[in-house]
C-alpha positions in Angstrom: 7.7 -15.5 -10.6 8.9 -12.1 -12.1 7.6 -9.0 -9.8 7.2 -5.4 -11.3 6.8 -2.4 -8.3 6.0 1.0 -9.9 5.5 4.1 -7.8 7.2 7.4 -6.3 10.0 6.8 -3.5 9.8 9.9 -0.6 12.7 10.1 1.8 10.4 10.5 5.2 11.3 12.5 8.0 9.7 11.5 11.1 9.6 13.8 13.5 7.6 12.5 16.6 5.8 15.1 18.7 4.3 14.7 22.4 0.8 16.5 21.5 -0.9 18.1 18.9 1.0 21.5 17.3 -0.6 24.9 18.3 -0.5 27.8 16.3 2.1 30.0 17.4 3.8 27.9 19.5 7.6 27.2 20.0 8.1 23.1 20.4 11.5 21.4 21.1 11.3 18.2 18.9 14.1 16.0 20.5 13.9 12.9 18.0 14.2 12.9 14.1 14.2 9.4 12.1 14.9 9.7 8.6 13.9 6.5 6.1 13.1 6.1 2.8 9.4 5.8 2.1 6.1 5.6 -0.4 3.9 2.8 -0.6 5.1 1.1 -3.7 8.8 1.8 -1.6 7.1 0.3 1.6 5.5 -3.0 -0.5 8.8 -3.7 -2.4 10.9 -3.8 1.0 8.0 -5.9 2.8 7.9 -8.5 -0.3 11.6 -9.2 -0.3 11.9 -8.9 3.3 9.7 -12.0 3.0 11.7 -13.9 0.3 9.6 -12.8 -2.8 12.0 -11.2 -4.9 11.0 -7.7 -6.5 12.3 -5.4 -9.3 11.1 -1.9 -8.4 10.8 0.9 -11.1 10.1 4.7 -9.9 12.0 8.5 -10.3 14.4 10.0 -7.4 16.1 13.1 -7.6 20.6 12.9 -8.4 20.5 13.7 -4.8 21.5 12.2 -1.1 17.9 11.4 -0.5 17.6 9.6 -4.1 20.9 8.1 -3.2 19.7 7.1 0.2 16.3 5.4 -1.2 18.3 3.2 -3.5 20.6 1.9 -1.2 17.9 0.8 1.5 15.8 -0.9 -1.5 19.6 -3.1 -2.6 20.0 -3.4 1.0 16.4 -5.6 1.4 17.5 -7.1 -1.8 15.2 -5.4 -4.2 16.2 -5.0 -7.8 17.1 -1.2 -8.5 18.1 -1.8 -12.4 15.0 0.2 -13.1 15.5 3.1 -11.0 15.5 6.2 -12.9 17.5 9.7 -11.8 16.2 12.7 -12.6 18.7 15.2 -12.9 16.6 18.1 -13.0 14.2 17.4 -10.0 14.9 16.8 -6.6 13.5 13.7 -4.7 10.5 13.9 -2.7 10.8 14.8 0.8 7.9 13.9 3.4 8.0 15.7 6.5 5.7 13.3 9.6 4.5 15.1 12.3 3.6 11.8 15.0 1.8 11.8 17.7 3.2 10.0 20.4 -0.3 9.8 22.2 -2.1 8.2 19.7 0.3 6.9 16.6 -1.5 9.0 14.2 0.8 10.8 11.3 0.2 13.8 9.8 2.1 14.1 6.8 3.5 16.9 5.2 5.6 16.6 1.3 8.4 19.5 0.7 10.2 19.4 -3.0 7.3 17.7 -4.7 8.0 18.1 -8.7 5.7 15.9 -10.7 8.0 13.7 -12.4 7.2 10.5 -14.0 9.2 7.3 -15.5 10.3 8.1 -18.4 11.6 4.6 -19.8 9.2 1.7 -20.1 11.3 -0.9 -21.4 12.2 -3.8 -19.1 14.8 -6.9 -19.8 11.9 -9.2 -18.7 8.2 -10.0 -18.9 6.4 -9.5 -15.2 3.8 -12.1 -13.7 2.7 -9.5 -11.7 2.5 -5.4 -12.2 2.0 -3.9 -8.5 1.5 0.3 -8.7 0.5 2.5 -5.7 -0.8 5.2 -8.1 1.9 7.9 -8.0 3.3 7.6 -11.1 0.4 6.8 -13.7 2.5 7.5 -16.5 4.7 4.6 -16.1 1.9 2.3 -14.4 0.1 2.8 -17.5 2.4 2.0 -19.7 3.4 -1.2 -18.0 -0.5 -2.3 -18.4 0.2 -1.2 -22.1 2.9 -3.4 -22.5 2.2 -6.4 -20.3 -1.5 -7.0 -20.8 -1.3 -10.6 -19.6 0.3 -10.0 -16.3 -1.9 -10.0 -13.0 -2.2 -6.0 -11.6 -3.0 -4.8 -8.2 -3.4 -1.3 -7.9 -2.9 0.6 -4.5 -6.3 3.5 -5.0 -5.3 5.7 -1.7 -6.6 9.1 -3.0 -9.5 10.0 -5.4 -8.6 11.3 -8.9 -10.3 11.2 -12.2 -6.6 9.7 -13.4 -6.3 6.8 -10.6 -10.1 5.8 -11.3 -9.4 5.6 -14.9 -5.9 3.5 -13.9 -7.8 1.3 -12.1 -10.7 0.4 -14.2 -7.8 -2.0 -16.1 -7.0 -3.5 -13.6 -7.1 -6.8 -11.6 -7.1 -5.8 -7.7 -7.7 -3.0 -6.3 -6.7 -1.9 -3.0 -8.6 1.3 -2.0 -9.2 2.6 0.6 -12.7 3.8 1.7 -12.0 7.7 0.6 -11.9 6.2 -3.0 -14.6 3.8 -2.8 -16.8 6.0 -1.9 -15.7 8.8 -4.4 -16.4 5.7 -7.1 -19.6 4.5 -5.8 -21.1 8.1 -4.7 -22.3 5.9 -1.6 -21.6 6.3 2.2 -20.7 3.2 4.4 -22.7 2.4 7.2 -21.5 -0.5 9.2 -24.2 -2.8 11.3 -26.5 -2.2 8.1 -25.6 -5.3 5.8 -27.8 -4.5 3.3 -26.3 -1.4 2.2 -22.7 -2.9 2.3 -23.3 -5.2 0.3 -25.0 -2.9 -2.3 -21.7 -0.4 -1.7 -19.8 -3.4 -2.7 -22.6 -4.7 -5.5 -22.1 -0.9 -6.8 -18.6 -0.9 -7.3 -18.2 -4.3 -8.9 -20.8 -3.0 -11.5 -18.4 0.1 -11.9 -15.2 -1.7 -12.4 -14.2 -5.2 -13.7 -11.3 -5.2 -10.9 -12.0 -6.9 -7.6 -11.8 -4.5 -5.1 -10.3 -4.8 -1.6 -11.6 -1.3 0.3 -9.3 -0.7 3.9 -11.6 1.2 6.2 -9.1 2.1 9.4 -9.8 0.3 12.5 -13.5 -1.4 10.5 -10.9 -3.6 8.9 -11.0 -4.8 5.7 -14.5 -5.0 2.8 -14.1 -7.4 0.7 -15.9 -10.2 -1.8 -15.4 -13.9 -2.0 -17.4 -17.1 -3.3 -19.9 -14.3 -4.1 -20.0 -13.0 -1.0 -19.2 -9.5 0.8 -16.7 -10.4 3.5 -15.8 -8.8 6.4 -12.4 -8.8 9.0 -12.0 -6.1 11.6 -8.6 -5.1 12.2 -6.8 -6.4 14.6 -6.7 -5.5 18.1 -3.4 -3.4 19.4 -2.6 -2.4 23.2 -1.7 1.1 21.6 -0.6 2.2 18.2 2.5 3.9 17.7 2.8 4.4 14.0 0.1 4.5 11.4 2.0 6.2 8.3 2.7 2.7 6.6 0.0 0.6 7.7 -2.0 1.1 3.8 1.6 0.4 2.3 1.5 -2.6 4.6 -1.4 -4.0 3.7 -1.1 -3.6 0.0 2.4 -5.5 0.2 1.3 -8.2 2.3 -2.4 -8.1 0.0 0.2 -8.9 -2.8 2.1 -12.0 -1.2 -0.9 -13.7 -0.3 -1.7 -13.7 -4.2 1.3 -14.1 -5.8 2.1 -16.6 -3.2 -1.3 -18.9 -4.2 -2.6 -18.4 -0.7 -6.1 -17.0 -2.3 -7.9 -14.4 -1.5 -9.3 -15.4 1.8 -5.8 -16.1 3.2 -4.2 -13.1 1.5 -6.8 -10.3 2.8 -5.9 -12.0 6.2 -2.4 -12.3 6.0 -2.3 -8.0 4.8 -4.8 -7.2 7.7 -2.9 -9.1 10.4 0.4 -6.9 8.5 -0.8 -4.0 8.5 -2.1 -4.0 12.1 1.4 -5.2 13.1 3.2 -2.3 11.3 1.5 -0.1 13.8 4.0 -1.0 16.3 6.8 0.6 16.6 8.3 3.6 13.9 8.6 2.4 10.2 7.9 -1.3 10.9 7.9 -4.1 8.7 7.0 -7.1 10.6 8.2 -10.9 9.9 6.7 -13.0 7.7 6.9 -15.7 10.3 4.7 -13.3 13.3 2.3 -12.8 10.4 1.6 -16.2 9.1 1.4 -17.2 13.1 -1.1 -14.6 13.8 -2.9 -15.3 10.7 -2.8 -19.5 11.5 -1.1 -20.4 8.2 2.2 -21.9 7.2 3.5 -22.7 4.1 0.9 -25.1 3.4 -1.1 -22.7 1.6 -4.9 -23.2 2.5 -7.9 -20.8 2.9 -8.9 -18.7 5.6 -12.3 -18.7 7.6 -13.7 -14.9 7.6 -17.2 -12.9 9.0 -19.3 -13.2 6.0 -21.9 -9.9 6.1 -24.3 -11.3 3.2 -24.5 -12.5 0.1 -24.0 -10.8 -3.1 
């Protein structure tokens, strides 16, 4: 199974922060963690962490950061053949603000150029295309060259672009800012009806099948022609929530490439995701996941909540 990753590497500085920042202020920030990061970055480290091997394709600047990125991809084992330096533009830097009460991130990018792949051509034929949306250039012109190959598309913020990306593709993982941009419809859980028309809406927009991440609602979903259902998981506190989406989209893309179906695989990612909410920059083992979710190896389908039916 030959896996394509496209998307924009950050270098993430994480700089955790015992309450909320007022204005005017003077803090004393005692801790700094530095790691590479950006979702497509994220789902290629998680797929090979868990022995699904992954050529990843994005830009980084000819600097330390760029550098830095590519050596913790090799060091996971991911294929960097395909990352391209840009000599011109500097690599991405992502400043985190975290709050240490309540894990939430605020996220701020420094030395943002947009830059895109500029070389398309690849020394094999992928099975599977995953893209988190940040480079549409090249994603689009992997779809353009590998029409046959399964895509799943990372939708985490609403632009005309991404919604035009995504409209050729096979998944969709969005989360609910996007869905409801593309179905011009609020969600309103407890009210079954109307979630399965927001769901009944957006497969008449878009031939994908959509996966829609609503926070701590869980996951929206469709299956056997029905709109399914699972709340995240529960957590004695959360520590971390910048790659929990990045999390979910990686572990979303196992579960398929790894035959598990879509039951299993929207299970596995929401148990993963949940998980990588943990501790700082955590990418759990296959092994906690797989036991949380009550699968092994024997790849067989998952019971879930079903809401209604389509």
């Amino acid at each position: 199974m030959k896996i394509l990753i496209i998307g924009k590497p950050t270098y993430n500085v994480v700089l955790p922060i015992s309450q909320y920042l007022l204005e005017g202020t003077k803090n004393n920030i005692q801790e700094k963690i530095e790691m590479s990061g950006g979702s497509a970055v994220v789902a290629a480290t998680l797929l090979s962490k868990w022995q699904t091997p992954v050529s990843f394709s994005g830009v980084v600047g000819s600097d330390i950061f760029g550098n830095k990125i590519k050596s913790d991809l090799e060091a996971f084992g991911v294929d960097t053949k395909y990352l391209e330096i840009n000599y011109e533009q500097p690599t991405s830097i992502k400043y985190i603000l975290l709050n240490k009460q309540n894990g939430i991130s605020t996220r701020v990018l420094v030395n943002d150029p947009e830059v895109n792949l500029t070389k398309y051509r690849y020394d094999f034929v992928p099975d599977y295309i995953l893209m988190d949306g940040s480079d549409l250039n090249g994603s689009t012109a992997a779809l353009n060259n590998f029409p046959k190959a399964t895509s799943i598309l990372m939708a985490n913020f609403v632009s005309n672009d991404l919604y035009s990306l995504s409209k050729r593709c096979t998944y969709v993982v969005a989360n609910s800012s996007f869905a409801k941009a593309l179905t011009k419809m609020d969600l309103e859980f407890g009210k079954n009806k109307q979630i399965v028309n927001f769901m009944q809406k957006i497969k008449d927009l878009n031939k994908a099948e959509y996966v829609v991440t609503i926070k701590e609602k869980g996951v929206l979903y469709t299956s056997d022609n029905q709109v399914k259902n699972i709340p995240g998981i529960k957590l004695e506190k959360i520590i971390d929530d910048t790659n929990s989406g990045s999390a979910f989209f990686g572990a979303f893309s196992y579960g398929l490439i790894n035959n598990y179906g879509i039951d299993a695989s929207v299970k596995i990612a929401n148990i993963a995701a949940g998980l990588s909410m943990t501790k700082i920059g955590y990418i759990p083992e296959l092994s906690e996941v797989l036991k949380l979710a009550g699968l092994n190896e024997v790849k067989e389908d998952s019971n879930t909540e079903v809401t209604n039916e389509l």
